[in-house]
Structures are given as structure tokens and as C-alpha cells.
C-alpha positions as CSV (number, residue, x, y, z in Angstrom):
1,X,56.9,-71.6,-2.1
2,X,55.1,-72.3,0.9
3,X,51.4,-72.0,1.0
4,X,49.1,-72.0,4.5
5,X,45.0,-71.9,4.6
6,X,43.5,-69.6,7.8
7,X,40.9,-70.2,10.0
8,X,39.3,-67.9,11.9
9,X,37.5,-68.6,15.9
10,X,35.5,-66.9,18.0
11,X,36.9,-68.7,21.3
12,X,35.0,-67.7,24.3
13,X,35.4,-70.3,27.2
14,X,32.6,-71.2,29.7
15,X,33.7,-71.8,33.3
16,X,31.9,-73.8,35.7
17,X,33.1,-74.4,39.4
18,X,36.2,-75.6,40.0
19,X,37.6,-74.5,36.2
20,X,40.5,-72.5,36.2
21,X,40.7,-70.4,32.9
22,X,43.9,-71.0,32.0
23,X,43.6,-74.7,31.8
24,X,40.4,-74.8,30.1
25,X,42.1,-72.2,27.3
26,X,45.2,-73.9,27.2
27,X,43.3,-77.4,26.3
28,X,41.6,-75.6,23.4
29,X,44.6,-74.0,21.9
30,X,46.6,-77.8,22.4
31,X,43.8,-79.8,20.3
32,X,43.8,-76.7,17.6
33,X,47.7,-77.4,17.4
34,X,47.4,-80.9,17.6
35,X,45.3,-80.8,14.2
36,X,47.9,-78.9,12.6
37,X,46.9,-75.2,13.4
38,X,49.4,-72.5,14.2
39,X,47.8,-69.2,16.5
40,X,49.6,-66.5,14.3
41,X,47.1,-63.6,15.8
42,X,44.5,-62.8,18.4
43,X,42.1,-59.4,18.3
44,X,39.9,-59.7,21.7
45,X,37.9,-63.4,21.7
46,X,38.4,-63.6,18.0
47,X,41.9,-66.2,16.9
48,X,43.7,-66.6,14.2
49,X,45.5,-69.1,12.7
50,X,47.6,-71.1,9.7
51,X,48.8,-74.1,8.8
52,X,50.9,-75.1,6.1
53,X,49.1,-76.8,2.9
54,X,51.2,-80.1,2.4
């Protein structure tokens, strides 16, 4: 049986000039996947996600 830990963020990004939203969001979620972590739920600024314990 597959088991999966949670973590929870509060992900609120920052823009400066020149920043377009999209691309500084998309970054963030990349290096959260790239460690593993799979967005299963979002409620507002607040992200949720899994990843399966090996």
C-alpha cells in the first residue's frame, strides 16, 4: 500500500519590475516538484501537496 507525507505552503509571490507572475509562480511550483512534491490542492495562497514515501 502506498503511503505519501503532506506539506502544507503559504505561497505568496513578490513582484518587482519587470516580473511577470506567471513565471515567477511557475519557478516555485517546478523546484517543489523537482524535490519530489506533487500540488494535489490549492485553497486561496495556501498549497497543498504529497509525495510518495519510498
Amino acid at each position: 500500500m502506498k503511503q505519501f507525507e503532506y506539506k502544507v505552503e503559504n505561497i505568496q509571490i513578490q513582484l518587482k519590475n519587470g516580473i511577470d507572475f506567471n513565471i515567477a509562480m511557475s519557478e516555485k511550483l517546478n523546484s517543489l516538484g523537482k524535490e519530489g512534491w506533487e500540488l494535489s490542492g490549492v485553497n486561496g495562497t495556501v498549497f497543498y501537496f504529497k509525495r510518495e514515501i519510498s
